[in-house]
FIDRENPA-141449 format. One line per field, with one value per atom (N, C-alpha, C): residue number from 0; x, y negated, z negated. Coordinates in pm, whole numbers, plus 32768, in hexadecimal, padded with zeros to 4 digits. Atoms other than C-alpha are relative to their C-alpha. Layout:
BEGIN
i <- [NUM:...]
X <- [X:...]
Y <- [Y:...]
Z <- [Z:...]
***
This chain:
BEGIN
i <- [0:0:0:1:1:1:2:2:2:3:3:3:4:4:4:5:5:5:6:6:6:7:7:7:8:8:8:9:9:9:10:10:10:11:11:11:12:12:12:13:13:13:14:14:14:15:15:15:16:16:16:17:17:17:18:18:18:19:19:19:20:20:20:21:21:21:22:22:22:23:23:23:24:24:24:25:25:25:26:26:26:27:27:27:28:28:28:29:29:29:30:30:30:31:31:31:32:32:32:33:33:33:34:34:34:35:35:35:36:36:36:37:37:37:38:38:38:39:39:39:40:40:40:41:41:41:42:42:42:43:43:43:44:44:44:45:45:45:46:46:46:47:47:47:48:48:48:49:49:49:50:50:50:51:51:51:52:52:52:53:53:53:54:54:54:55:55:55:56:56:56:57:57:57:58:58:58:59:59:59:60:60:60:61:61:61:62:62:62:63:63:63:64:64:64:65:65:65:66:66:66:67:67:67:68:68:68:69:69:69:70:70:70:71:71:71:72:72:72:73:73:73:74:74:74:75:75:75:76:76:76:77:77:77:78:78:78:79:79:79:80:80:80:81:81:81:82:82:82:83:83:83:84:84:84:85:85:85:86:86:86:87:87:87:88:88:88:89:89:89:90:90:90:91:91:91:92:92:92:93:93:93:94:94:94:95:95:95:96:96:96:97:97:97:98:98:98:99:99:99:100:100:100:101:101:101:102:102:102:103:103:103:104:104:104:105:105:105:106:106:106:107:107:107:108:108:108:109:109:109:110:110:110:111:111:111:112:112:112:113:113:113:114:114:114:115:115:115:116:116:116:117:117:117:118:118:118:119:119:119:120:120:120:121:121:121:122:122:122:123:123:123:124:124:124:125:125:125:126:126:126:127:127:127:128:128:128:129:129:129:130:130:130:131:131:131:132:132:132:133:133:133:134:134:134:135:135:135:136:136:136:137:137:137:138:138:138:139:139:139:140:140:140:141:141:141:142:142:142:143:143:143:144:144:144:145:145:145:146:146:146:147:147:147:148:148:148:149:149:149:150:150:150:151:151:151:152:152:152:153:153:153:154:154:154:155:155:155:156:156:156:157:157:157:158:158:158:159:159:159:160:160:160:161:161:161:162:162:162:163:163:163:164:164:164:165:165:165:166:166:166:167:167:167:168:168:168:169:169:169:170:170:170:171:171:171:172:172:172:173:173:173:174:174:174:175:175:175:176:176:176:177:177:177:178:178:178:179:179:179:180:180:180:181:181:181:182:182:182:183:183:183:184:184:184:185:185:185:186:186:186:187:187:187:188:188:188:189:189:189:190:190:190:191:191:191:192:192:192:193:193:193:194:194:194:195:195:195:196:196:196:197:197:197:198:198:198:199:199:199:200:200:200:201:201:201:202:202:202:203:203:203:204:204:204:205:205:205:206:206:206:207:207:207:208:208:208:209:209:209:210:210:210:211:211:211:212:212:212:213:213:213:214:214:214:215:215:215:216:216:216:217:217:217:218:218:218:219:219:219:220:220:220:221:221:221:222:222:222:223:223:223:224:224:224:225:225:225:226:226:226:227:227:227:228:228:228:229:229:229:230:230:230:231:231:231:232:232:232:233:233:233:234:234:234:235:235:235:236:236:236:237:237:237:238:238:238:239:239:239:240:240:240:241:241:241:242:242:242:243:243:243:244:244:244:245:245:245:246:246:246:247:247:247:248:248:248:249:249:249:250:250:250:251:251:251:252:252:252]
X <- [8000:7AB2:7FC7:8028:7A9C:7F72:804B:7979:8001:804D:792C:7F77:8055:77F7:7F89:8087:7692:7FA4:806F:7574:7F79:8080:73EF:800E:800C:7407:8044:7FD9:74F1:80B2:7F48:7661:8027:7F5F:77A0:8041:7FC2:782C:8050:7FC4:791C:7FED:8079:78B7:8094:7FDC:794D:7FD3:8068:78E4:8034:7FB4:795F:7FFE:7FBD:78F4:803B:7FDC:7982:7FA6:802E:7952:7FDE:8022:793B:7F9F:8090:77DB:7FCD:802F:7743:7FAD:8054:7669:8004:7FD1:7693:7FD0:803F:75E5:8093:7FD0:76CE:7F91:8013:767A:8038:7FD1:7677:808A:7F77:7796:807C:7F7F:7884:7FE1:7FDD:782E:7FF4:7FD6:788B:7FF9:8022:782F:8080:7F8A:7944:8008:7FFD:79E8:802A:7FFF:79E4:8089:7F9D:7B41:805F:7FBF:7B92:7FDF:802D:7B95:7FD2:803A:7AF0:807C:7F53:7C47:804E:7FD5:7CAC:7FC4:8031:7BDD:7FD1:7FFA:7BE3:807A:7F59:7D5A:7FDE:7FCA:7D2B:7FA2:8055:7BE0:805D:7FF2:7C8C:80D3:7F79:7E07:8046:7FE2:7DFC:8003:8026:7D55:805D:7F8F:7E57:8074:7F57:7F95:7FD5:801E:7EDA:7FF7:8019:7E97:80A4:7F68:7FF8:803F:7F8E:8096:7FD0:8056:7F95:7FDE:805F:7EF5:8067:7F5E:8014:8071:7F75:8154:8039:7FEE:8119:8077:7F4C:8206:8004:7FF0:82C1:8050:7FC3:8347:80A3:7F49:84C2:8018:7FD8:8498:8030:7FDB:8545:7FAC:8033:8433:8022:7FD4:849B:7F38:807F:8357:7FF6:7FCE:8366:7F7B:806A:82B8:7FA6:801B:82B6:7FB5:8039:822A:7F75:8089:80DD:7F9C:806B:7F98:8021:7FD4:7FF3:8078:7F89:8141:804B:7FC0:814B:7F78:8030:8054:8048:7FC4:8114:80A4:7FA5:822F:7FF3:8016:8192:7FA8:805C:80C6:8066:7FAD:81FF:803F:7FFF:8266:7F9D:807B:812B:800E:7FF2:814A:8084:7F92:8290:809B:7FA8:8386:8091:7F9B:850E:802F:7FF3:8549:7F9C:805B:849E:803F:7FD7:8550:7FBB:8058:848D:805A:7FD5:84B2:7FB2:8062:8449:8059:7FC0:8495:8046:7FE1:850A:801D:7FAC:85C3:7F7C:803E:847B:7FB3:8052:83B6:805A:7FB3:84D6:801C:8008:84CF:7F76:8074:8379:7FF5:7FF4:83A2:8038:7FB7:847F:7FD3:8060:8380:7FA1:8055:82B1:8013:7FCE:8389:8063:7FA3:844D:8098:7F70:85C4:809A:7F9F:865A:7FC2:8038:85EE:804E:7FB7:868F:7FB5:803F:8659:7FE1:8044:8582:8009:7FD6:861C:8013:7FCD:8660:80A3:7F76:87D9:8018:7FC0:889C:7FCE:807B:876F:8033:7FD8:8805:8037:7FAE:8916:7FF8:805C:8864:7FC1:803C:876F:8059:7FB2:8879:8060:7FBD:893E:7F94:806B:8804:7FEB:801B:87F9:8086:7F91:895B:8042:7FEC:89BE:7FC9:804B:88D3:7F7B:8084:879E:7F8E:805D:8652:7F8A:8056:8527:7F6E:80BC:83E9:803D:7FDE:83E7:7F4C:807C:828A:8006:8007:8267:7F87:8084:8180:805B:7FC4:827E:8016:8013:82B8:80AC:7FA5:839B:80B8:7F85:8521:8011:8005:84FC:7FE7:8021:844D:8069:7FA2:8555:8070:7F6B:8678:7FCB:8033:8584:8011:7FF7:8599:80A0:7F9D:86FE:8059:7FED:86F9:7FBC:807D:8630:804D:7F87:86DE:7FC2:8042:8660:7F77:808F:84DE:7FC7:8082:8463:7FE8:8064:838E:8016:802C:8337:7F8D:8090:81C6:8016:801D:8154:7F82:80A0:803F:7FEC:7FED:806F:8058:7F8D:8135:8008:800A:8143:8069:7F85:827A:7FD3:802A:81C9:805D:7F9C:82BE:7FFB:7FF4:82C7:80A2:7FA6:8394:8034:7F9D:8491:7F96:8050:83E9:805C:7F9D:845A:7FFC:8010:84C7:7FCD:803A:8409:807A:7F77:857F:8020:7F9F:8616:7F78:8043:84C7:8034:7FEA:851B:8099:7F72:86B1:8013:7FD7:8689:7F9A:8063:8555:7FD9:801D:84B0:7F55:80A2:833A:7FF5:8031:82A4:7F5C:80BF:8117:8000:8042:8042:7F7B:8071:7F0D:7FC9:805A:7DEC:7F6B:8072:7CDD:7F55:809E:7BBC:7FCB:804B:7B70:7FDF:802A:7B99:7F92:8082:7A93:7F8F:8068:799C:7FDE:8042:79C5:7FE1:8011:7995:7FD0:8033:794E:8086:7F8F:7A25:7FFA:7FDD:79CC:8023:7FF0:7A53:8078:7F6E:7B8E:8078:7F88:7CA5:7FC1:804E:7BA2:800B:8022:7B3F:809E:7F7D:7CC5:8049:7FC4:7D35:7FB9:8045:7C15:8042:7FDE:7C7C:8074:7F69:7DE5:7FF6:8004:7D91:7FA8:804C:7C90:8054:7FF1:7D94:807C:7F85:7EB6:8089:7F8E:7F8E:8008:7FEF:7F48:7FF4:805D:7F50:801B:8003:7ECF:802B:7FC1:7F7F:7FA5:8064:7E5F:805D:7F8D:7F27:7F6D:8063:7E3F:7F9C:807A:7CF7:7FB9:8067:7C03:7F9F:80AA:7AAF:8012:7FFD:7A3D:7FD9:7FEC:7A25:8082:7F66:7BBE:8034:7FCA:7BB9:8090:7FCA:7C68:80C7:7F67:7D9A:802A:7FE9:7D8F:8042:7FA4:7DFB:806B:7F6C:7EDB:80AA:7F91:7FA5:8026:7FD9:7FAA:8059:7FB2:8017:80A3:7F6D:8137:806F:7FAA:8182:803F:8008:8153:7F8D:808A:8070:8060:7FC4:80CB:7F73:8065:7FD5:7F9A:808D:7E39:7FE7:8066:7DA1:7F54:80BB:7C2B:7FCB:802B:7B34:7F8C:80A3:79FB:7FBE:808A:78C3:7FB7]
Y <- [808C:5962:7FF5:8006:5900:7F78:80A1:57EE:802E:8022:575D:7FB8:804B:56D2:801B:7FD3:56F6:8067:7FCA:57D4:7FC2:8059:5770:7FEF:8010:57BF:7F9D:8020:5704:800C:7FAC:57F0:7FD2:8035:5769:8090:7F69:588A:8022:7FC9:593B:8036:7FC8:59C7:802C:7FCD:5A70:7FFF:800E:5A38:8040:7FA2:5B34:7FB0:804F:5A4A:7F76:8091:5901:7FB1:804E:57E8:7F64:8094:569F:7FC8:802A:5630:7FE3:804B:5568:809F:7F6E:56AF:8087:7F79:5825:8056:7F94:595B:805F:7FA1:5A6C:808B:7F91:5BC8:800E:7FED:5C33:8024:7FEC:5CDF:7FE5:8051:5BFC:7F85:80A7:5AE7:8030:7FFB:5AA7:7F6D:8064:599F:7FC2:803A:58E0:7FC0:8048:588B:7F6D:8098:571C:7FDA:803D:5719:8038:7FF8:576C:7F9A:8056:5651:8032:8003:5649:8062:7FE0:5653:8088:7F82:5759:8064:7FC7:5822:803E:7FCE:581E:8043:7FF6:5871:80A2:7F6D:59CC:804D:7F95:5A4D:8031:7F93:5A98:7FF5:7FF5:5A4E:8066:7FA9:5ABA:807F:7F5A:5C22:8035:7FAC:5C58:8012:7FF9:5C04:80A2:7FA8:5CDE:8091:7F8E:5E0E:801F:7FCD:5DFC:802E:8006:5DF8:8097:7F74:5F19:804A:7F86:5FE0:802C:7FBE:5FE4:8032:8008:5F8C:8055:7FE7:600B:8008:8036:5F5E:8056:7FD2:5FEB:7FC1:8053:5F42:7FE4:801D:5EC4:7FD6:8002:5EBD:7F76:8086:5D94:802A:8048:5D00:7F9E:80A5:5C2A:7FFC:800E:5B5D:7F7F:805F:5AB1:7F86:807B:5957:800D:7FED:5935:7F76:8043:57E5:7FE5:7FE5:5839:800F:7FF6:5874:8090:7FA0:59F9:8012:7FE5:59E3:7FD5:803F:58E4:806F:7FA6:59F7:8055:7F9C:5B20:7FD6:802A:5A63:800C:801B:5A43:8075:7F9E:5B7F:8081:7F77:5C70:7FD0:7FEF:5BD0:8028:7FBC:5BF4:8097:7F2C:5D83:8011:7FBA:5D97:7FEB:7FEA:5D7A:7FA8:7FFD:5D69:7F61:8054:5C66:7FB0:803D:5B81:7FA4:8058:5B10:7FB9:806E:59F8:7FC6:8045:598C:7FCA:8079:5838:7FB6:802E:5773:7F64:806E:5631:7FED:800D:559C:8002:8016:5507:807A:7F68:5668:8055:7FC7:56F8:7FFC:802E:562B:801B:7FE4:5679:807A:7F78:57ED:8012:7FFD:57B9:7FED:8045:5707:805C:7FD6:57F6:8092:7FB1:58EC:8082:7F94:59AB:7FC2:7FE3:59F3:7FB5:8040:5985:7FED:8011:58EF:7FCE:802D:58D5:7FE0:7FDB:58BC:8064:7F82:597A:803B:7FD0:5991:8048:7F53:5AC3:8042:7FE4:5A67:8011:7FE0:5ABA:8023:7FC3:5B41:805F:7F6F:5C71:7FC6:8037:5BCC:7FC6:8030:5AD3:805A:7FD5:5BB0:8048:7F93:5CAE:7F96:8062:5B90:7FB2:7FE9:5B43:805E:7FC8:5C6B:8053:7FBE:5C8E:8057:7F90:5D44:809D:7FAC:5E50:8016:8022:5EE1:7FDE:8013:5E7A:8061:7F76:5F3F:800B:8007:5EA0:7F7D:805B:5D94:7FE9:7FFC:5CFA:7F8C:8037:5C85:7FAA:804D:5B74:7FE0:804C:5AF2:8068:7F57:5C5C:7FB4:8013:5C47:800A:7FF6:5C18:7FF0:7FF9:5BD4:807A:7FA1:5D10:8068:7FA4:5DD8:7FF7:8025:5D33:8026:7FD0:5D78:8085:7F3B:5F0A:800B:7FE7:5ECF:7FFB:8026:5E59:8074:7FA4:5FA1:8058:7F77:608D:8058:7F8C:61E5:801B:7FF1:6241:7F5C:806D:60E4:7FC7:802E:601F:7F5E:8095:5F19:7FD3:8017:5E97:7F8A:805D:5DCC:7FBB:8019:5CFF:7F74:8072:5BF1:7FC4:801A:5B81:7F51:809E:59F1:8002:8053:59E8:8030:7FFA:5A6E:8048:7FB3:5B58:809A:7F8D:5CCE:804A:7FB0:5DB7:8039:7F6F:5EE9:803B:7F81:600B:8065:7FD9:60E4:806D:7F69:625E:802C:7FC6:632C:804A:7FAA:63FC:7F83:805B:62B1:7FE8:7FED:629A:8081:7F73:63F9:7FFE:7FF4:63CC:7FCB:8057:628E:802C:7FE7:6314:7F95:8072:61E0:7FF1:7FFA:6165:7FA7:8077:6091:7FEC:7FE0:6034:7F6D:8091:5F32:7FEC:801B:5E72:7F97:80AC:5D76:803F:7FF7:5D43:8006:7FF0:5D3E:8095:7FA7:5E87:804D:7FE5:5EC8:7F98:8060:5D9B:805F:7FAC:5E43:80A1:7F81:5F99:7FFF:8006:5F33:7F55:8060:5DD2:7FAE:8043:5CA9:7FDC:7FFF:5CC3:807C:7F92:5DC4:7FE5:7FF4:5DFE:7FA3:8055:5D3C:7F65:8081:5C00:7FBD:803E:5BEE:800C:8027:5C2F:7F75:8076:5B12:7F7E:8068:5A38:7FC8:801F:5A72:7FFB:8022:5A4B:7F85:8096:58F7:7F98:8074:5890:7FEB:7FFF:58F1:7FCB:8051:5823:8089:7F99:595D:800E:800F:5925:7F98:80AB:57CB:8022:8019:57ED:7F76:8047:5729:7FA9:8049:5610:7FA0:8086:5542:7F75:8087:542C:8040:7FF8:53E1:7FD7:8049:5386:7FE6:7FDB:5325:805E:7F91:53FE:7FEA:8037:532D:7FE9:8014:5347:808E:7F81:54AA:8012:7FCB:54AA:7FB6:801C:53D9:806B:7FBA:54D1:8076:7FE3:55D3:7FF2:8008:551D:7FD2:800F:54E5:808C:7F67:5661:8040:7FD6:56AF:7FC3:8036:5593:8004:7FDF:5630:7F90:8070:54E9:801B:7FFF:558E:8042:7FB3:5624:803F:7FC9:56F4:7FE9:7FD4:5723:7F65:8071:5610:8016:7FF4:559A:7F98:8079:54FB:800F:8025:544D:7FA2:8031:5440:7F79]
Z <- [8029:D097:7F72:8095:CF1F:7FDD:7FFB:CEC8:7F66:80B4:CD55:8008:8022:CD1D:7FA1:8089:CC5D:8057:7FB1:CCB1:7FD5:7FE0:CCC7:7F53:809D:CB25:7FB6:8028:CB04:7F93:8044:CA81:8060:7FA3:CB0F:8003:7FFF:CBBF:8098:7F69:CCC0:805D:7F97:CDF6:8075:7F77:CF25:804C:7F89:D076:8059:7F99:D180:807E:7F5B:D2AE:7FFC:7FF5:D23C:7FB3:8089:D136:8038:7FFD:D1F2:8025:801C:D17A:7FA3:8067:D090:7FA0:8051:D024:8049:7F93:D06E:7F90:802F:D012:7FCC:8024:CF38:7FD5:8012:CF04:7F37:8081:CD66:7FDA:8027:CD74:802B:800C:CDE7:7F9E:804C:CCEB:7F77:807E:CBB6:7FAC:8037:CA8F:7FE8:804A:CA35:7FA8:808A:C8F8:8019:7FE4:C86F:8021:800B:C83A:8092:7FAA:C9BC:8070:7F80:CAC5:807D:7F91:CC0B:806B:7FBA:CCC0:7FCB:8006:CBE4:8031:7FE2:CC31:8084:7F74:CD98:8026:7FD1:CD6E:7FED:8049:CCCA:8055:7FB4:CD8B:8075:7F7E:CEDD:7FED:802A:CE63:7FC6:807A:CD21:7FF4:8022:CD5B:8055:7F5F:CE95:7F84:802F:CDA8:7F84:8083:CC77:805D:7FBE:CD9F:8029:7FC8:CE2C:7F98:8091:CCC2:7FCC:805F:CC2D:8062:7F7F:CD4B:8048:7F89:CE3D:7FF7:8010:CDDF:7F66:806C:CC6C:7F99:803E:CBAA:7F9D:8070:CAB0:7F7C:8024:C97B:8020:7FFC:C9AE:807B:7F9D:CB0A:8049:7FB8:CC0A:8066:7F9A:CCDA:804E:7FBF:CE14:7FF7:7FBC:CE56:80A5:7FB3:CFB1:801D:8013:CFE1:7F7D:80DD:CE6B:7FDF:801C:CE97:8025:7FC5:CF5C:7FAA:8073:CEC6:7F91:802F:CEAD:7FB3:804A:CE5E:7F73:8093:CD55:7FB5:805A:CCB4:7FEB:8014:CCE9:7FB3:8059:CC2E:7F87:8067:CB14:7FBC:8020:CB00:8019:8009:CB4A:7F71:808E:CA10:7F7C:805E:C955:7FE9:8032:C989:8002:802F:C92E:803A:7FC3:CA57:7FBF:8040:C9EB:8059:7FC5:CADB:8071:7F89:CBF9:8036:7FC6:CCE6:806E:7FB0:CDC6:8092:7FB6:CF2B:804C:7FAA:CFDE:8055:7F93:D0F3:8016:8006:D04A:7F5F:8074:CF26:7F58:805A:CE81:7FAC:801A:CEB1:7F7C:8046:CE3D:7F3E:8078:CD0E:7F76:803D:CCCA:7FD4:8013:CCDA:7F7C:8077:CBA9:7FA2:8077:CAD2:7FF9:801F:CAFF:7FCB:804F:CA67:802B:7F9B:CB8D:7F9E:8007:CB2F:8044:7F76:CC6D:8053:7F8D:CDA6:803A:7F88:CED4:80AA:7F56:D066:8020:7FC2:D0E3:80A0:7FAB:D231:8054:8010:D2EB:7FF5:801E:D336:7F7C:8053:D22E:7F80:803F:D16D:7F9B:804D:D0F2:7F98:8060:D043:7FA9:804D:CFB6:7FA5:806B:CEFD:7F87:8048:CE83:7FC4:8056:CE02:7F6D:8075:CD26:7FC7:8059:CCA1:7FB4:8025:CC2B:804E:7FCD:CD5E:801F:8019:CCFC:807A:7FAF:CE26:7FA1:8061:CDA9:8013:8009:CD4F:8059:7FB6:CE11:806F:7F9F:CF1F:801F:7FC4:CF5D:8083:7F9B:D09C:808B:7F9A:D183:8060:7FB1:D27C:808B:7F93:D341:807B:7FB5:D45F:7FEE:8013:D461:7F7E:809E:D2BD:7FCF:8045:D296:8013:7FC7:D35C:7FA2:805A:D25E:7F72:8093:D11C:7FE5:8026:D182:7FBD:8022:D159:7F7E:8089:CFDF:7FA7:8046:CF70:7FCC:803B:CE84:8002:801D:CE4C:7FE2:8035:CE22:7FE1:800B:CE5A:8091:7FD8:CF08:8069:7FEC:D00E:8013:7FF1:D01D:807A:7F8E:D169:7FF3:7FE9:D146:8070:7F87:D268:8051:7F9F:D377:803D:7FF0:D373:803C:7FA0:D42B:808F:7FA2:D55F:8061:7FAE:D5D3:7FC8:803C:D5E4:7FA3:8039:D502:8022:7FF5:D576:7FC6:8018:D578:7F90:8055:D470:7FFD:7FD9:D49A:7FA0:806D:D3A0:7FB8:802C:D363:7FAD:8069:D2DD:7F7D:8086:D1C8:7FBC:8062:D176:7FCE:804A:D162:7F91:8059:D091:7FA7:805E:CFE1:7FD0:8027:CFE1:8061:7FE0:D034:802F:7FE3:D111:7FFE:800E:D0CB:8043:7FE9:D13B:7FBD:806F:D09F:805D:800C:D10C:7FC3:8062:D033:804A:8005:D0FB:8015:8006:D12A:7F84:808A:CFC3:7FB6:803A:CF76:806B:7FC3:D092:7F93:8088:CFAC:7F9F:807B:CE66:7FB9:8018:CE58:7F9C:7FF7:CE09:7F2D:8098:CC83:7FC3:804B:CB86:7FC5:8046:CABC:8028:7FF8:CB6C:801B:7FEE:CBAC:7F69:8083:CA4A:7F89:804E:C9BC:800C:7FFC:CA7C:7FCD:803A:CA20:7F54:806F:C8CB:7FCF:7FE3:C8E4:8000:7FEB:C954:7FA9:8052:C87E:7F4E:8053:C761:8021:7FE4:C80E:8001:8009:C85D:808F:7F4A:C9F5:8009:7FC7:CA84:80A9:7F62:CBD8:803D:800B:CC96:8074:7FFA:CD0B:807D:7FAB:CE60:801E:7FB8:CF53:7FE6:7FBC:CF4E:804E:7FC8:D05F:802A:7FD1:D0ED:8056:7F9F:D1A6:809C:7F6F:D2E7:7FFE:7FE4:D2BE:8021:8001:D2C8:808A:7FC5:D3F9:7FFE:803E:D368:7F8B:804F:D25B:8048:7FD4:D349:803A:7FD4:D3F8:7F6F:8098:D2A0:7FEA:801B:D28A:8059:7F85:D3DA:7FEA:8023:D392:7F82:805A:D25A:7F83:804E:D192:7F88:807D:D064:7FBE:8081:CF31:7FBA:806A:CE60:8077:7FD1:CEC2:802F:7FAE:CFC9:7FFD:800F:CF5E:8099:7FCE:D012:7FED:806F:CF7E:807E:7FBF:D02B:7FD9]
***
């Protein structure tokens, strides 16, 4: 859980909380917090700590982009995804194609600098993507949705690349996948969640403080959705569950 606030001194600063954020005040550990610059909002800043460092780990640690490459990114309008849109362009990628589950999302994905965006679906999935990319397979596929989507994403994978898993919001399992068909197609499947890499090393360092400053120099705009008290919290998830948010959900103590 991300919190902003002050400490007894008085610095405005970021913080990680491993058991949960909904409390007016909460103890951090040094090395998850971090001062923050003037020129990054509150909101931003909650977007990139547990968002931001996932899209910057999948892109660099995992998936390791390479320049030129076509990124799909799925649920391109989420907190994660509208990052990893905008950060497979930052390092380079040749394309980015974006998928969401509605016209407006869809629309958004675009503004924020994806290529193409389509349905993210699982029917006719395949087709779809490979029609975004000129007919052509693509080179990465990052994936939160898992299930019958992820099974149609293996099928868009050309030679020596990649699909990353980092969540399964559609709540359904995947096909199991023979280890012979990774080796025929020579292609990768990884997975990623960030907390056990915040437990090893702590939730500040290198990809914390790039995105900070990405954003404080207007080259990331986290993408900031509702905010609410925090006696609403529990409408706040049910907006998530119903898939009625866009970008990072606050809520002020």
């Amino acid at each position: 859980m991300a919190v902003v606030g002050r400490t007894t001194a008085g610095r405005r600063v970021l913080g990680y909380v491993s058991q949960g954020g909904y409390a007016a005040k909460t103890v951090v550990a040094d090395r998850d917090l971090i001062v923050l610059p003037d020129a990054v909002s509150a909101g931003e800043a909650l977007a990139v700590l547990v968002q931001g460092v996932t899209a910057w780990h999948l892109l660099r640690s995992v998936a390791r982009i390479r320049p030129g490459e076509t990124v799909v990114v799925h649920a391109a309008a989420g907190g994660t995804g509208s990052l990893l849109v905008q950060l497979a362009r930052q390092f380079g990628a040749g394309r980015v194609i974006a998928t969401a589950s509605s016209k407006d999302k869809r629309a958004l994905a675009l503004g924020l600098g994806a290529d193409a965006a389509i349905d993210g679906d699982a029917e006719g999935y395949r087709e779809r993507v490979l029609d975004a990319n000129q007919g052509r397979p693509v080179d990465m596929v990052l994936d939160a949705i898992g299930g019958p989507v992820l099974d149609s994403a293996l099928d868009t994978l050309g030679y020596l690349c990649r699909l990353v898993t980092y969540g399964t919001s559609s709540g359904q399992p995947a096909t199991a996948i023979a280890p012979s068909r990774l080796a025929v197609d020579t292609i990768t499947v990884a997975g990623f969640w960030l907390v056990p890499l915040i437990a090893r090393h702590g939730a500040a360092g290198t990809a914390l403080n790039e995105l900070l400053d990405l954003t404080a120099h207007h080259r990331l705009r986290p993408l900031v959705g509702a905010e609410y008290d925090l006696g609403r919290a529990r409408d706040a998830h049910e907006d998530l569950l119903g898939r009625r948010t866009k970008g990072k959900l606050i809520l002020r103590p």
